[in-house]
N, C-alpha and C positions, 0 to 999 in steps of 0.2 A: 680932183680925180679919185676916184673909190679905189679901195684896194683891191689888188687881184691874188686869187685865189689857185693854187694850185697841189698836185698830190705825185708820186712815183708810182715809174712801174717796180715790181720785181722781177728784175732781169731772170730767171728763172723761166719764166714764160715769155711766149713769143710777144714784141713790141707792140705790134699791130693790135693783138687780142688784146695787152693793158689799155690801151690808149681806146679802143672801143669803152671798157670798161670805166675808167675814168671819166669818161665823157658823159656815158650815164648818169652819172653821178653828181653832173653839170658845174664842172671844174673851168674855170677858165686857160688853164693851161696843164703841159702835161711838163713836170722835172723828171728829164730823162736819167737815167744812173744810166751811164756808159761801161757797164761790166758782163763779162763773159758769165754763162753762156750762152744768153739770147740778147746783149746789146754791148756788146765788144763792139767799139769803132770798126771794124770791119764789113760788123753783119748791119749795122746799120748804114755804112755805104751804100750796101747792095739796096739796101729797102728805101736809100731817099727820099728817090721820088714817090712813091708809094704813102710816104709817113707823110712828105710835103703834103699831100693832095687828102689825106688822113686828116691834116689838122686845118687844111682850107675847108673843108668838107663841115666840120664841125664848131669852126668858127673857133679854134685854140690855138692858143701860142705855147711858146716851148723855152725851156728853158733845160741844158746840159748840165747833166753833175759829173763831174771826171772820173775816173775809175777809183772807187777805192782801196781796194785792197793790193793794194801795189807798196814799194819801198823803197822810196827815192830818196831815204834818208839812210840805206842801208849801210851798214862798215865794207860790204861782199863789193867791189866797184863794176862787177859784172853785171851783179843783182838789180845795183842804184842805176848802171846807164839802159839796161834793159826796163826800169820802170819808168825811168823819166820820159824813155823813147813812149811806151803805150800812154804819157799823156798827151804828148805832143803830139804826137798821129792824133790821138781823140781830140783833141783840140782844132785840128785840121779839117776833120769831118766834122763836127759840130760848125765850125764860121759857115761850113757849105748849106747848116738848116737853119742859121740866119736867126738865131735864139734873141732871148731879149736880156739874156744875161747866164753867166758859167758858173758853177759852183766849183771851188777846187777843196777837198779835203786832203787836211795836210797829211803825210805820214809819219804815221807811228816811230815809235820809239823807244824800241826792246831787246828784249833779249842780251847780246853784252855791250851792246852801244850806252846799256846802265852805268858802264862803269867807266868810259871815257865820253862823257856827257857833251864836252864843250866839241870835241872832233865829231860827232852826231850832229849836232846841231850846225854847225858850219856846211857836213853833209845836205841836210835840208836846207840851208840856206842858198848854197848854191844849184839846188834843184829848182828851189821856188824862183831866182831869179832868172832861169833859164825860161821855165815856165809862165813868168808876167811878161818876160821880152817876147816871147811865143805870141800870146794873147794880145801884145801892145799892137804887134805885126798885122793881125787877120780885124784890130777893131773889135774886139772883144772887153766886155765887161767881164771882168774875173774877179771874182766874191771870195774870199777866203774864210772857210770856218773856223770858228773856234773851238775847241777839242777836250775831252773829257779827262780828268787828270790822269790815267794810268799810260796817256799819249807821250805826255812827259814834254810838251812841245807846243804855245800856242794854246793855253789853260787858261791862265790871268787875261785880264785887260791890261797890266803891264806888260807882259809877252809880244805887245803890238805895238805899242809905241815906237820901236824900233824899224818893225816891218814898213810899216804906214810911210815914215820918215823916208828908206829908202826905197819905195815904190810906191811913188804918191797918184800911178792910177787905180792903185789895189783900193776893192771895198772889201766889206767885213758881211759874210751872212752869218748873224748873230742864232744860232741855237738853242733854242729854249732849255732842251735837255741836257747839251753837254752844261751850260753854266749853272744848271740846276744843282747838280751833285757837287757835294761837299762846299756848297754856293752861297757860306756865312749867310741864310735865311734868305736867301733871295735877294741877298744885295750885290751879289756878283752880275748880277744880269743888268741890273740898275746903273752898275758903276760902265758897264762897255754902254748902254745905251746912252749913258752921260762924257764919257768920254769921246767917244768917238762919234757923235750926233751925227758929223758930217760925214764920215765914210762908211757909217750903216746901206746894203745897196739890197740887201735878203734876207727874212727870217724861216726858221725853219723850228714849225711849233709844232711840241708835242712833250705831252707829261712823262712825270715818275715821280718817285718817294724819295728822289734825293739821292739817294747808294748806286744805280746804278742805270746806264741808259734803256731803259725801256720802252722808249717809244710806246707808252698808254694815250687814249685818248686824252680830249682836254677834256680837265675834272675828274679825272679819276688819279690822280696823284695829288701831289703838294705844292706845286707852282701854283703862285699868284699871277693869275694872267690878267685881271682886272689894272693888278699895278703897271704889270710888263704893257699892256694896252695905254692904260694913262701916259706912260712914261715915252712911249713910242707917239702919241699923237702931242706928246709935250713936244718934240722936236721936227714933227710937220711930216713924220712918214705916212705915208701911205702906196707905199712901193708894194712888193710881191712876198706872199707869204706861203710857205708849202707846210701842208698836212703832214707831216713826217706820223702817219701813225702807222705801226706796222702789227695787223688783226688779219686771220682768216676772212674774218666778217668784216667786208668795207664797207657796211653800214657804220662803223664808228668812223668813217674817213667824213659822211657828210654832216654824221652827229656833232663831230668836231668841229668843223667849219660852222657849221649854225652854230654852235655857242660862240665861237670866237667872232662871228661877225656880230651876233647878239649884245657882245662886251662892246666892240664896237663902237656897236648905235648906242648904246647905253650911256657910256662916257661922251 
């Protein structure tokens, strides 16, 4: 089975309009980001059926990314059950568009949670486990990303072994960019693609120079995507891959995809 191809809206504009646009573009799916202010679990309730009959129409599947900018790793416990709650509602509404897989980014981990590190992390711990019992409930594939180091949380391929351990229905959508940075030459990405062969379930590809996530197209940074391609069909994937490029011009969305499928056929 060929891989499938897909790209985000920017919640920013209305769902409907991305998804036209994407479509254009001849995506096989749309990765929805589930965040305010035009794709809050809410407003994409109201649009369901409308988005349903949107991606029948145009022959694309979908795929949920949970809200990000939430903080269910917070020290505030007000702050942590009101984020945890807007995943769990997004998660609610997403089983109802019947996705073929969820994205969860994990949260951050800042400000003075720096300095009682291990009560942070336990914080997130018990977020996330609320949140894969959530997912386990509705029949949900829930992917977890791996996160760029100033996340402080879920960085290494060490960071997972753990996780993996105690929720062995959790996959891993592996990010080109975050394990890019500060990614000992690119063997950070090598070591999750070798480590965890089996619970790879998503990639989310897009370049940069190493320092910082940039979401650049592919080839305009310093990832080896030729290796990261080798190393991914070393282990039999051919699952779902999202354009994470973020350009005014979504001309680099298809420029990207055609190199990447180019590598591809190539290897």
């Amino acid at each position: 089975m060929p891989m499938l191809y897909g790209a985000m809206n920017f919640p920013i504009r209305p769902v409907l309009e991305e998804l036209e646009a994407i479509s254009e573009l001849g995506f096989d799916y749309l990765e929805l980001t589930m965040d305010a202010p035009q794709a809050h679990y809410r407003m994409i309730h109201q649009q369901k059926e409308e988005l349903l009959r949107a991606l029948d129409r145009h022959k694309m599947g979908l795929i949920c990314h949970l809200p990000t900018f939430v903080s269910t790793a917070d020290l505030t416990r007000s702050l942590r059950e009101t984020s945890l709650n807007e995943v769990l509602e997004s998660l609610e509404v997403a089983a109802d568009l019947r996705p073929l897989k969820v994205v969860l980014h994990p949260s951050h981990i800042g400000g003075l949670s720096i300095f009682v590190m291990d009560q942070a992390r336990q914080y997130a711990l018990k977020s996330l486990g609320a949140i894969v019992e959530k997912a386990d409930s509705l029949g949900l594939c829930l992917c977890i990303e791996n996160m760029f180091p100033r996340s402080r949380w879920l960085v290494d391929p060490e960071d997972f072994v753990e996780i993996f351990e105690r929720f062995p229905t959790l996959k891993l959508t592996l990010d080109t960019g975050h394990a890019h940075i500060k990614g000992r030459g690119g063997r950070k990405t090598l070591d999750f693609i070798e480590r965890f062969r089996d619970r790879i379930g998503h990639i989310h590809a897009n370049d940069n120079l190493g320092n910082e996530d940039s979401h650049l197209p592919i080839g305009t940074g310093t990832i080896d995507f030729q290796g990261i391609i080798r190393a991914l069909k070393g282990i039999g994937y051919d699952g779902t891959v999202t354009l994470e490029v973020f350009s005014r011009d979504r001309d680099y969305l298809r420029i990207s995809r055609d190199k990447f499928t180019a590598m591809v056929a190539s290897l």
